[in-house]
C-alpha positions in Angstrom: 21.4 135.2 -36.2 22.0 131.3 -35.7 22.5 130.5 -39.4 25.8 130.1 -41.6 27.0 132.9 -43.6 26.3 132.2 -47.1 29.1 134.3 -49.4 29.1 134.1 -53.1 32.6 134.9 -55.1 30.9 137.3 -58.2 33.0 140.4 -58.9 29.2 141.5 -60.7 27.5 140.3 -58.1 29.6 142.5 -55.7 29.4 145.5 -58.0 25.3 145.4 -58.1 25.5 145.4 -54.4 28.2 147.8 -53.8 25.9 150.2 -56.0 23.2 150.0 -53.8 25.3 150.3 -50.6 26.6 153.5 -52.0 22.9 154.7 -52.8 21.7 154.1 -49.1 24.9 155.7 -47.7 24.6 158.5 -49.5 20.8 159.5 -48.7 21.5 158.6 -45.2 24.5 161.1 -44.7 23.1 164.2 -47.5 19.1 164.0 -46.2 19.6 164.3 -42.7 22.3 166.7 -42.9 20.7 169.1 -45.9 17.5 168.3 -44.9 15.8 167.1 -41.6 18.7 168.4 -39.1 18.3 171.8 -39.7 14.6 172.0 -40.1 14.4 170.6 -37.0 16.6 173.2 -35.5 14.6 175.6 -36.7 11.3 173.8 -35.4 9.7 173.4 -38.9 9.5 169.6 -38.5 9.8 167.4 -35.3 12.1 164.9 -33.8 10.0 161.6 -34.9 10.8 162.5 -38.4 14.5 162.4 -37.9 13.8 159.1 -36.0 11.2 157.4 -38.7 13.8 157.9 -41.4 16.5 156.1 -39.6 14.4 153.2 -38.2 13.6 153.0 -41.9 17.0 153.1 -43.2 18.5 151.1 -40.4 15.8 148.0 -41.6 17.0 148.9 -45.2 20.4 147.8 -44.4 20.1 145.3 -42.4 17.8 143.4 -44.5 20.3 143.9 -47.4 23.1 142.8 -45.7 21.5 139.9 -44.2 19.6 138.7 -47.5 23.4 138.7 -49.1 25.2 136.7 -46.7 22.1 134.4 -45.2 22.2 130.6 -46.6 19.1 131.1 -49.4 18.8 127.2 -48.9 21.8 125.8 -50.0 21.3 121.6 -50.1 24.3 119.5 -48.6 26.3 116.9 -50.9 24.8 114.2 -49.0 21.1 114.9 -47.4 19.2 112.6 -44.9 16.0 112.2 -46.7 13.7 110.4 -44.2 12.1 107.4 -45.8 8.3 108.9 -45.7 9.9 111.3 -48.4 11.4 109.8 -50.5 9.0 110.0 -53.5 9.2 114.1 -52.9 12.5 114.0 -54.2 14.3 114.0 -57.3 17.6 113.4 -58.9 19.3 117.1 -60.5 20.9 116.5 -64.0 23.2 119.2 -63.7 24.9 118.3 -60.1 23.7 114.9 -60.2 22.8 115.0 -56.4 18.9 114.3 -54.7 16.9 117.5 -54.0 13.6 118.1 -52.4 10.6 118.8 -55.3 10.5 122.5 -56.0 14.0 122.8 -56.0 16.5 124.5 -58.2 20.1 124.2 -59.7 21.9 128.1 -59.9 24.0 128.0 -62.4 25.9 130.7 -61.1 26.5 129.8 -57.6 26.8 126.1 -58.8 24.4 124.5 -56.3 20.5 123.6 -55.8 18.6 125.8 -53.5 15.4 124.5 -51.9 12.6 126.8 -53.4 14.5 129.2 -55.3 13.0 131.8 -56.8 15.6 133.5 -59.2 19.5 134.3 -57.8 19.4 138.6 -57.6 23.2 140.3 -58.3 21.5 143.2 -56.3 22.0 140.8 -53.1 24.5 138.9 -54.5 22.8 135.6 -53.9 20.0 133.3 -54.7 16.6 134.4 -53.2 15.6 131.0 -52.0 13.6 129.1 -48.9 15.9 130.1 -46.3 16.1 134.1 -47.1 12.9 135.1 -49.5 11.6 136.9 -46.2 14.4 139.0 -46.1 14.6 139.9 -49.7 10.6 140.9 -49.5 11.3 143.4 -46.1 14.4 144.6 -48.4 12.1 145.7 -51.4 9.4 146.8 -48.7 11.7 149.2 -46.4 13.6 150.3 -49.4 10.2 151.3 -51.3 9.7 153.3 -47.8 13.1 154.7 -48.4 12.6 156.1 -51.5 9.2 157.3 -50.9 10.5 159.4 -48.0 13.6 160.5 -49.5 11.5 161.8 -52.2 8.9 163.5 -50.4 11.8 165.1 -48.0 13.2 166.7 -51.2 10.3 167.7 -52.2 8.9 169.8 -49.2 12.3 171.1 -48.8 11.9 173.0 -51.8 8.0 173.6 -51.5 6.7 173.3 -48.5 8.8 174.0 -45.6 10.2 177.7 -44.7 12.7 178.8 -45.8 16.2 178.3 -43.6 17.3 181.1 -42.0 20.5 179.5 -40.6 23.0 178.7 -43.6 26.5 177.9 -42.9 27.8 178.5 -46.7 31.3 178.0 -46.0 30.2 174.2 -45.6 30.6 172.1 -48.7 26.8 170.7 -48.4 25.1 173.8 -48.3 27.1 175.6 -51.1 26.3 172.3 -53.1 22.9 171.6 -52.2 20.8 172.0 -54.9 22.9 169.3 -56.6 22.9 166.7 -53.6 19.2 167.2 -53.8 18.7 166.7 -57.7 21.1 163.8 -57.2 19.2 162.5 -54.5 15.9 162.8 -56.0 17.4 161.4 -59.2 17.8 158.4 -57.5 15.0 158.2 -55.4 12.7 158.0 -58.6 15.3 155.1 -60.4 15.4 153.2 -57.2 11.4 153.4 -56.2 10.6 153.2 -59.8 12.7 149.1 -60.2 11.8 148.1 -56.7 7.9 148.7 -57.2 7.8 146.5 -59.7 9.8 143.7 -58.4 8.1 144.1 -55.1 4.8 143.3 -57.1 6.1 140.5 -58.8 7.2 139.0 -55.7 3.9 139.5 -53.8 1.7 138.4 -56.7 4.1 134.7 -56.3 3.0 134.1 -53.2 -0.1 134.7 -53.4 -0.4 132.5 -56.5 2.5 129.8 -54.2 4.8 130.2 -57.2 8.1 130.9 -57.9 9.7 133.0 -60.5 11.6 129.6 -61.5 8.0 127.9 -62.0 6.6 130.6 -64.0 9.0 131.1 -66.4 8.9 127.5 -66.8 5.0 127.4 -66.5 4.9 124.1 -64.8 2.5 125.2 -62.5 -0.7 124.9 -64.5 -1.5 121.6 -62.6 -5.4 122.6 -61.3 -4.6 119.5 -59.5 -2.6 121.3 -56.8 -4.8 122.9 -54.2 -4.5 126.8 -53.2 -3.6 127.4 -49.8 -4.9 130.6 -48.3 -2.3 133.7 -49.1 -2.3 133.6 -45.0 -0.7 130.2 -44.6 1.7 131.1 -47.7 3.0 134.3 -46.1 3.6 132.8 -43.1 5.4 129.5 -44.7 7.9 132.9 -46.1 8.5 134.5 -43.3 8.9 131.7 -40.9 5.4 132.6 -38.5 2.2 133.2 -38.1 2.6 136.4 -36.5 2.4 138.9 -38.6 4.0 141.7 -36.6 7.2 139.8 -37.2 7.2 139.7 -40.7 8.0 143.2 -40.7 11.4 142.7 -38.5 14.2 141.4 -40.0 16.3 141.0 -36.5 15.2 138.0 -35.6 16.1 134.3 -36.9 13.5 132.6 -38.8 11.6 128.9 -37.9 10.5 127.1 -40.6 7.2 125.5 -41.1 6.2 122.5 -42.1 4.7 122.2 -45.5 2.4 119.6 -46.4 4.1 117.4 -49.8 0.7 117.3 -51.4 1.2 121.0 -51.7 4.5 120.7 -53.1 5.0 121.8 -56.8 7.7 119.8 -59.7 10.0 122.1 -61.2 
């Protein structure tokens, strides 16, 4: 999407995100195939619903796979900082190289990301300036997800006829009230962690603060002024329109922040 690929080397980070890979593949294969396919052949649901849970899974994974490789906001070893801003920037004492204000040192990936919030193994890489949009849509479409997986499970079992068309010679149907219960299982872990952290991360910006900065409560300064949650949605996601913050194919623009709202870590 017109930016470097950003690829940490974590064996843990790789096995967080392989977990969550497998959990996505397996919903998408078992649910359509237990669940939505043949309801639909048998007209007890209709086509959009078969379409809705792909569009939603389709943005699941490709907001995942491009928060994991996209360059969170990686500074270089020797930055051009334009003389007007200067004063914004600070010396790091653990790489010993000149960041922006705001700015953090991950210990694990061994470099300063602009704006870092906290480095997820889920993603395998920092959540920073450059891809915080993309790990918001991933806890957004992923809450969607789960929600639908769930209430797909449950209907199957309460609310929609009965099937009248059963192939029990297949491996899925003679196993299906375990892929369900597996499924479901799942569903309640995943929607259950993600809620929270989707929460977490929406209460930050609306507040303009990082996870970094409140752990570290430096941002207590009443000093700073608020900016409205609009203008710190849109600094995120790279726009003003807001239709786009939901779309995760598309590159993001950065916009200009004014120093005097910019925070020390």
């Amino acid at each position: 999407m017109g930016r470097r690929i950003h690829f940490v080397v974590d064996p843990q980070g790789w096995c967080c995100m392989g977990l969550i890979i497998f959990v996505w593949l397996y919903n998408t294969i078992f649910i359509p195939k237990v669940i939505l396919f043949p309801h639909y052949e048998e007209g007890h649901i209709s086509v959009v619903a078969i379409l809705c849970y792909y569009f939603c899974s389709l943005f699941c994974i490709a907001s995942l796979l491009r928060a994991s490789v996209a360059d969170p906001g990686k500074l270089p070893e020797n930055p051009k900082i334009p003389i007007t801003e200067r004063e914004y920037w600070e010396l790091c004492n653990k790489c010993n190289m000149m960041r922006p204000k705001r700015s953090h040192h991950c210990s694990r990936c061994g470099h300063c990301v602009r704006r870092m919030d906290h480095h997820c193994p889920w993603i395998n890489n920092c959540v920073g300036e450059d891809n915080h949009w993309l790990f918001l849509q991933l806890c957004f479409y992923t809450q969607i997800l789960s929600s639908y997986t769930l209430i797909l499970d449950f209907c199957h079992y309460y609310y929609f006829f009965p099937l009248k068309k059963e192939n029990w010679d297949v491996f899925v149907f003679r196993h299906e009230l375990a892929l369900l219960r597996i499924s479901a299982f799942m569903g309640l872990i995943i929607l259950g962690g993600i809620s929270g952290l989707f929460y977490t991360q929406l209460m930050g910006i609306f507040t303009d603060t990082t996870s970094i900065e409140k752990m570290s409560n430096c941002c207590e300064d009443i000093s700073r002024p608020r900016k409205p949650w609009q203008q710190t949605f849109s600094e995120v996601f790279g726009t003003h329109w807001k239709i786009l913050w939901f779309i995760p194919f598309r590159q993001r623009q950065p916009l200009r922040v004014p120093y005097h709202f910019a925070n020390h870590v």
